[in-house]
N, CA, C and O of each residue as an XYZ file, in Angstrom:
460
protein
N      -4.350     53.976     45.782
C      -3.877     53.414     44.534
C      -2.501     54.007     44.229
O      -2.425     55.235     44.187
N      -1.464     53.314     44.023
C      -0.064     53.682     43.535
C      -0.128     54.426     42.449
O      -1.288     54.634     42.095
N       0.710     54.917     41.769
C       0.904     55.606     40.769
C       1.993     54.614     39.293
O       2.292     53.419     39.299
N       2.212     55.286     38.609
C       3.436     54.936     37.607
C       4.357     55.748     38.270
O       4.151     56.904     38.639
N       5.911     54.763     38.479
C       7.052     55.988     38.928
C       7.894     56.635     38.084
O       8.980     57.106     38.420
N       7.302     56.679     36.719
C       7.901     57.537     35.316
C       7.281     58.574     35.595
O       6.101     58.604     35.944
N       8.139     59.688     35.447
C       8.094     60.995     35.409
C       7.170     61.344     34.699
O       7.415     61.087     33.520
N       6.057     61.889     34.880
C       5.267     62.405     34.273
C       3.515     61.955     33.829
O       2.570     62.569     33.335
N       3.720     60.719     34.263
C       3.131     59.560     34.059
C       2.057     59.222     35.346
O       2.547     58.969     36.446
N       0.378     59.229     35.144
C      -0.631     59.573     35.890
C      -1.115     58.063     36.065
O      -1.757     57.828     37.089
N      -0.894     57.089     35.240
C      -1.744     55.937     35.388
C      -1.556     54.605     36.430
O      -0.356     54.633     36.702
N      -1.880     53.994     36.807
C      -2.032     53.419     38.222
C      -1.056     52.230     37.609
O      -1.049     51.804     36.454
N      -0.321     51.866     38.612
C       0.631     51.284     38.491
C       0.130     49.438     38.806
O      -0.406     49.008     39.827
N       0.439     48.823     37.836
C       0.174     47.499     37.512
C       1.270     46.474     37.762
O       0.852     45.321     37.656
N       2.502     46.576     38.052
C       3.807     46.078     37.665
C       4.745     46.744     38.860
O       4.691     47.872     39.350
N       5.680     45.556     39.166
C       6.894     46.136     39.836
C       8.029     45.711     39.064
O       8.275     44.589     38.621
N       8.786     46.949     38.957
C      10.155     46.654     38.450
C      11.650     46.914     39.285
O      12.096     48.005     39.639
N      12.253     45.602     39.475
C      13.268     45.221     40.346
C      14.360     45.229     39.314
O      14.137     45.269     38.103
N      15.745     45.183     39.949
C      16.710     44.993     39.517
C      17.791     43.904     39.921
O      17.883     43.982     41.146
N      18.494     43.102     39.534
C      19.246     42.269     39.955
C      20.398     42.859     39.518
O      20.314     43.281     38.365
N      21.416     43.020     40.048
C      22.262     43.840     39.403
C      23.440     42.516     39.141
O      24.104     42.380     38.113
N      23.478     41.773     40.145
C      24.475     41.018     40.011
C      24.329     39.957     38.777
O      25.338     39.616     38.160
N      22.889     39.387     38.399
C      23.189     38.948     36.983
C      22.628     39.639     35.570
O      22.335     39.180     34.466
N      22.625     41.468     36.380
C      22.275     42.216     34.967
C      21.335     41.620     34.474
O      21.274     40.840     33.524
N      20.269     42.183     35.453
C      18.422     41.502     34.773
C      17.775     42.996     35.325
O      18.060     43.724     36.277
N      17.093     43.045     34.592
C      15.629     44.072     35.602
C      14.329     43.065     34.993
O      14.046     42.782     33.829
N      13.617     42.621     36.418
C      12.324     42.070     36.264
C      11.548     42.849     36.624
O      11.661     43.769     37.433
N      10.305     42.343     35.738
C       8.910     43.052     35.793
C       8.256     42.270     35.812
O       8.175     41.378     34.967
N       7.349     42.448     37.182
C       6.002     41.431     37.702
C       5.057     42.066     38.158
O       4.846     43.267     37.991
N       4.239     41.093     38.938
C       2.800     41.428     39.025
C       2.897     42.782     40.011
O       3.941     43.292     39.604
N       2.521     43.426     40.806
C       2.625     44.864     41.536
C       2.573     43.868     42.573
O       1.982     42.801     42.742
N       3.702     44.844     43.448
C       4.109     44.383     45.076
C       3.231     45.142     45.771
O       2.880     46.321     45.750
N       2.884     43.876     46.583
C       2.179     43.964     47.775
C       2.257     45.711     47.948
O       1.445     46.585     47.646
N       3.727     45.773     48.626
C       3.928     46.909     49.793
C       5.478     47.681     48.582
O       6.468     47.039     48.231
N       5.175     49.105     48.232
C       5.901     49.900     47.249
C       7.660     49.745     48.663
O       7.724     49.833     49.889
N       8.377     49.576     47.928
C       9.562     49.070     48.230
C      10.646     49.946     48.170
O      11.282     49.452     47.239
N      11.173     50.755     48.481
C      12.378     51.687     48.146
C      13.375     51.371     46.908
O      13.728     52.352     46.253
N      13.816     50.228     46.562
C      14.711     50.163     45.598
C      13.988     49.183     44.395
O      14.659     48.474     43.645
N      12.535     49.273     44.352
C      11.621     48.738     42.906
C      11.038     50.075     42.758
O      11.056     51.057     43.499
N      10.377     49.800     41.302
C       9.523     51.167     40.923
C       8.362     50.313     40.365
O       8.539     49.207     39.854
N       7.270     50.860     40.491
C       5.883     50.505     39.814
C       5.598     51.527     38.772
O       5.770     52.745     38.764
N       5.030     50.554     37.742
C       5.024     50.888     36.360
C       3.840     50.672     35.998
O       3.247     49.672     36.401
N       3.189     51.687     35.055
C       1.870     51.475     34.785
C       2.152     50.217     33.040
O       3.121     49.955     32.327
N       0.677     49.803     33.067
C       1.019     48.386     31.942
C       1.925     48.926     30.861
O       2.954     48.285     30.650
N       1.625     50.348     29.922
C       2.075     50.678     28.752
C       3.921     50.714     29.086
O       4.788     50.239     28.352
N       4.129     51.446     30.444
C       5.799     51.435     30.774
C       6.249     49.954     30.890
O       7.392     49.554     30.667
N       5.082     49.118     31.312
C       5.810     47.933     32.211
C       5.925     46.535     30.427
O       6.442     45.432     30.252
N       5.352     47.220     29.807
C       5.113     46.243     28.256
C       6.692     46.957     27.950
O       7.753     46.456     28.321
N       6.566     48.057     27.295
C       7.878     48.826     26.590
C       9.118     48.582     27.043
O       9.982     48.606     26.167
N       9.614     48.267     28.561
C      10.490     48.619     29.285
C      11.744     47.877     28.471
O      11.635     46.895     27.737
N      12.633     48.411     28.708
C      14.258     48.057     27.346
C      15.255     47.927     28.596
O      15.260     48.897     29.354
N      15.902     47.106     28.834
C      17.100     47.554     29.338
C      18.386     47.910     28.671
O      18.440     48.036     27.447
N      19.539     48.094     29.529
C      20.647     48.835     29.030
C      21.279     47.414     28.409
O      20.882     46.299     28.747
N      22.378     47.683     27.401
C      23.383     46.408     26.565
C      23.915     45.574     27.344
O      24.502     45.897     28.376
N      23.787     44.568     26.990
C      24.490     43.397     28.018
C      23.201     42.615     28.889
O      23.291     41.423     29.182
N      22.022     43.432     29.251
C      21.357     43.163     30.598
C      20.062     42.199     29.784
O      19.855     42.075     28.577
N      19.599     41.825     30.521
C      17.919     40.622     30.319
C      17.085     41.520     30.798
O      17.629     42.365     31.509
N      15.774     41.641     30.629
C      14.702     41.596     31.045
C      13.986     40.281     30.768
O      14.002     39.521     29.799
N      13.092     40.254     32.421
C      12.815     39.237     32.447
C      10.816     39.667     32.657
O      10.366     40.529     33.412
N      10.413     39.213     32.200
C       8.902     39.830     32.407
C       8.123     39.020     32.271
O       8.303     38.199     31.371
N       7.034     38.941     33.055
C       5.730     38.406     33.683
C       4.784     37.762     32.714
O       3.852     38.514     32.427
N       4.763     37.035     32.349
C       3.577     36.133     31.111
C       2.488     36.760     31.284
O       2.207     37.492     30.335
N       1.475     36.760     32.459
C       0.389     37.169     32.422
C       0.035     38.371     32.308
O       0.938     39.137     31.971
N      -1.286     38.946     32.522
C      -2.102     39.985     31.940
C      -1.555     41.029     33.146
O      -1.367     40.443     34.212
N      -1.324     42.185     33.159
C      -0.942     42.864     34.251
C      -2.909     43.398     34.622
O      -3.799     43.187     33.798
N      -3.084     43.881     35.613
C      -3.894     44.389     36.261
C      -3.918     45.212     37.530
O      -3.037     44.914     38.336
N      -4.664     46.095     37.842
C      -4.660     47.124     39.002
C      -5.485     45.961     40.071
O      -6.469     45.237     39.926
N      -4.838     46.132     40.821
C      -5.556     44.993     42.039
C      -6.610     45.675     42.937
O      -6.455     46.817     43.369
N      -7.617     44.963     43.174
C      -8.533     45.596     44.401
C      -8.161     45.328     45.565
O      -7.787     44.208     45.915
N      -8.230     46.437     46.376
C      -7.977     46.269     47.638
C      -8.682     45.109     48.027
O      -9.749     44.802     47.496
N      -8.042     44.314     49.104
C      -8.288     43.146     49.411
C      -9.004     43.301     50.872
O      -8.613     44.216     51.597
N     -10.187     42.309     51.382
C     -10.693     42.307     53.215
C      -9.510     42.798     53.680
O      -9.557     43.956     54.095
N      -7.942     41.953     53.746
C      -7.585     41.929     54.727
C      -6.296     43.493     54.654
O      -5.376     43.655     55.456
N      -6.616     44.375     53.534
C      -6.428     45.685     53.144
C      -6.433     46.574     54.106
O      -5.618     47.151     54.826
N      -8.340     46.507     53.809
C      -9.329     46.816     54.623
C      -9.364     47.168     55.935
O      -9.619     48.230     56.503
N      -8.929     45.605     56.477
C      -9.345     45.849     57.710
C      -7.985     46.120     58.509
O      -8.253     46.248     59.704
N      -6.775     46.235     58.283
C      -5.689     46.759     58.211
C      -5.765     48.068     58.541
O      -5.225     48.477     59.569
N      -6.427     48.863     57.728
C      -6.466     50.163     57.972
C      -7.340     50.659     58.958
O      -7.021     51.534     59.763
N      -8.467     50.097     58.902
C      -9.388     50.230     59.732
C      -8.987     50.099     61.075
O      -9.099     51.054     61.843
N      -8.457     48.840     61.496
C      -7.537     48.569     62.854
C      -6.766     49.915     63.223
O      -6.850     50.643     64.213
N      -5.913     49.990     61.965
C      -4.643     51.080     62.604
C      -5.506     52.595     62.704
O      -4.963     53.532     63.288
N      -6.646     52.732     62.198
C      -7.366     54.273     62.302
C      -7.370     53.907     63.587
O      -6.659     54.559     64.351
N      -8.425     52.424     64.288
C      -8.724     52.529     65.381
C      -8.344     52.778     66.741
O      -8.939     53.248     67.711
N      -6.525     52.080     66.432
C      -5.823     52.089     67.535
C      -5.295     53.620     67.520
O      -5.311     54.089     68.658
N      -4.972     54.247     66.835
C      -4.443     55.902     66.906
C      -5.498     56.623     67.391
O      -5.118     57.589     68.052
N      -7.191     56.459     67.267
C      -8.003     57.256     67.964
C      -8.493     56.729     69.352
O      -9.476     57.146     69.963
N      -7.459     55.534     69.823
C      -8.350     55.136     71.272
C      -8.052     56.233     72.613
O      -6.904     56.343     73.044
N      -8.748     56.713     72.980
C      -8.472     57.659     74.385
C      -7.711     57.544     75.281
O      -7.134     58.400     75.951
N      -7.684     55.979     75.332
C      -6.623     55.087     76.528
C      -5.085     55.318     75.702
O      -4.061     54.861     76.210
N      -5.062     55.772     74.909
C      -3.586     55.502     74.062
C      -2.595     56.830     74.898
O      -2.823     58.019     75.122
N      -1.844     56.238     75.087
C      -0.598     56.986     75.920
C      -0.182     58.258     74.549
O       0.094     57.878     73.410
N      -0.210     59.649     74.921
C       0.223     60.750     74.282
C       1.654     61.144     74.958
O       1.841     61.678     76.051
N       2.536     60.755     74.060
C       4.317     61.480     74.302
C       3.648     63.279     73.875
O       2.963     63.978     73.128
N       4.620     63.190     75.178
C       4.792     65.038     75.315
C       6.065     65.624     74.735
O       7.088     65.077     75.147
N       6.181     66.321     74.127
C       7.105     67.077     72.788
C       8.301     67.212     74.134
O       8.137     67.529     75.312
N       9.569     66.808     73.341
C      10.572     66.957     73.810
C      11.342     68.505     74.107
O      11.579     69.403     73.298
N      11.500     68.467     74.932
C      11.786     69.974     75.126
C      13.157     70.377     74.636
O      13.411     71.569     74.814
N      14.176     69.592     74.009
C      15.602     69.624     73.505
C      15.223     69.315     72.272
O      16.154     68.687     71.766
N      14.282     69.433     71.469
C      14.060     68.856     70.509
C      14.439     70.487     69.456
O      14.647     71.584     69.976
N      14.439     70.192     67.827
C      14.949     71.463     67.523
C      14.032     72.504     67.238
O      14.316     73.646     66.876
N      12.641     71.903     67.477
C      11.207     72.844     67.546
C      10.847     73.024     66.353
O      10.135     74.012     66.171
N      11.143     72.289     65.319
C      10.215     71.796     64.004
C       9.334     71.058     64.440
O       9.571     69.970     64.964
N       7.857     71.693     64.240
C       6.426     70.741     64.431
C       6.398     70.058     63.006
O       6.638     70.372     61.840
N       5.995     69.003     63.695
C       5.160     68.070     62.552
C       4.442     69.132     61.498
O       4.157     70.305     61.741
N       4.209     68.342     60.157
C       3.450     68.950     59.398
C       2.043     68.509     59.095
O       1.506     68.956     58.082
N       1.285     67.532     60.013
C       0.213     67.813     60.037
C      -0.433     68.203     61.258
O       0.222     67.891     62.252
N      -1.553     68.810     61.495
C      -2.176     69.371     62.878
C      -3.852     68.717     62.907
O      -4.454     68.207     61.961
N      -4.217     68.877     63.967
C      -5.869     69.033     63.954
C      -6.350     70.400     63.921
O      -5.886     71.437     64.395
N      -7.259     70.182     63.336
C      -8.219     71.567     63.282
C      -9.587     71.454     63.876
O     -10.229     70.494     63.451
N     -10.213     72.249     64.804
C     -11.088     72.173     65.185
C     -12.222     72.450     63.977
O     -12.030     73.209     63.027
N     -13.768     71.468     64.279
C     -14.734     71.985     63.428
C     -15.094     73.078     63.467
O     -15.192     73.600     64.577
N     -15.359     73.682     62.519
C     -15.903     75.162     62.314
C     -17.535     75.293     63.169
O     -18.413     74.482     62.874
N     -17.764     76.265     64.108
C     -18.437     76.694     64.946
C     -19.700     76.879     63.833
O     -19.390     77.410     62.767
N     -21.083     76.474     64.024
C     -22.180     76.907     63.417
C     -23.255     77.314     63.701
O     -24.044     76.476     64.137
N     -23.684     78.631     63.582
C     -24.274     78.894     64.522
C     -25.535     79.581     63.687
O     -26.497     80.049     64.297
């Protein structure tokens, strides 16, 4: 689940807010698909309030905002891509040896031994 991208702000994000710069608009709509580098998602209370600067439009969404449920094809999206990263047959690149020897920051850990 996305977040609100206001500082400070915990509640699940309902709304994407874009900018058009060239006819000085910021729109607010239903939440994008896929979080976008140059939109921000806004939870309903930010995405109702939102003001722009003098001169500019906001343009905003008629309907009811809502947190969306993950969808089947979400689902099985993820499920696929778990599957293909744990297949055995999958070709493992061997760490470059010119490389500047910063490891990744995540690892495996073996299960704890129980005995």
């Amino acid at each position: 689940m996305r977040r609100c991208s206001r500082t400070g702000c915990v509640n699940p994000a309902v709304a994407t807010l874009t900018y058009a710069y060239a006819d000085s608009t910021a729109v607010v709509g239903p939440l994008a698909t896929y979080s976008e580098p140059h939109s921000y998602d806004l939870c309903e209370e930010h995405a109702l309030r939102l003001t722009a600067p003098k001169g500019w439009e906001v343009v905003r969404h008629d309907g009811e905002f809502a947190v969306p449920e993950p969808s089947h094809d979400d689902l099985t999206a993820l499920a696929e891509a778990v599957r293909e990263a744990g297949r055995p047959d999958r070709p493992v690149e061997a760490p470059d040896p010119g490389a500047s020897g910063r490891r990744g920051h995540l690892r495996v850990l073996p299960d704890p031994v129980v005995e």
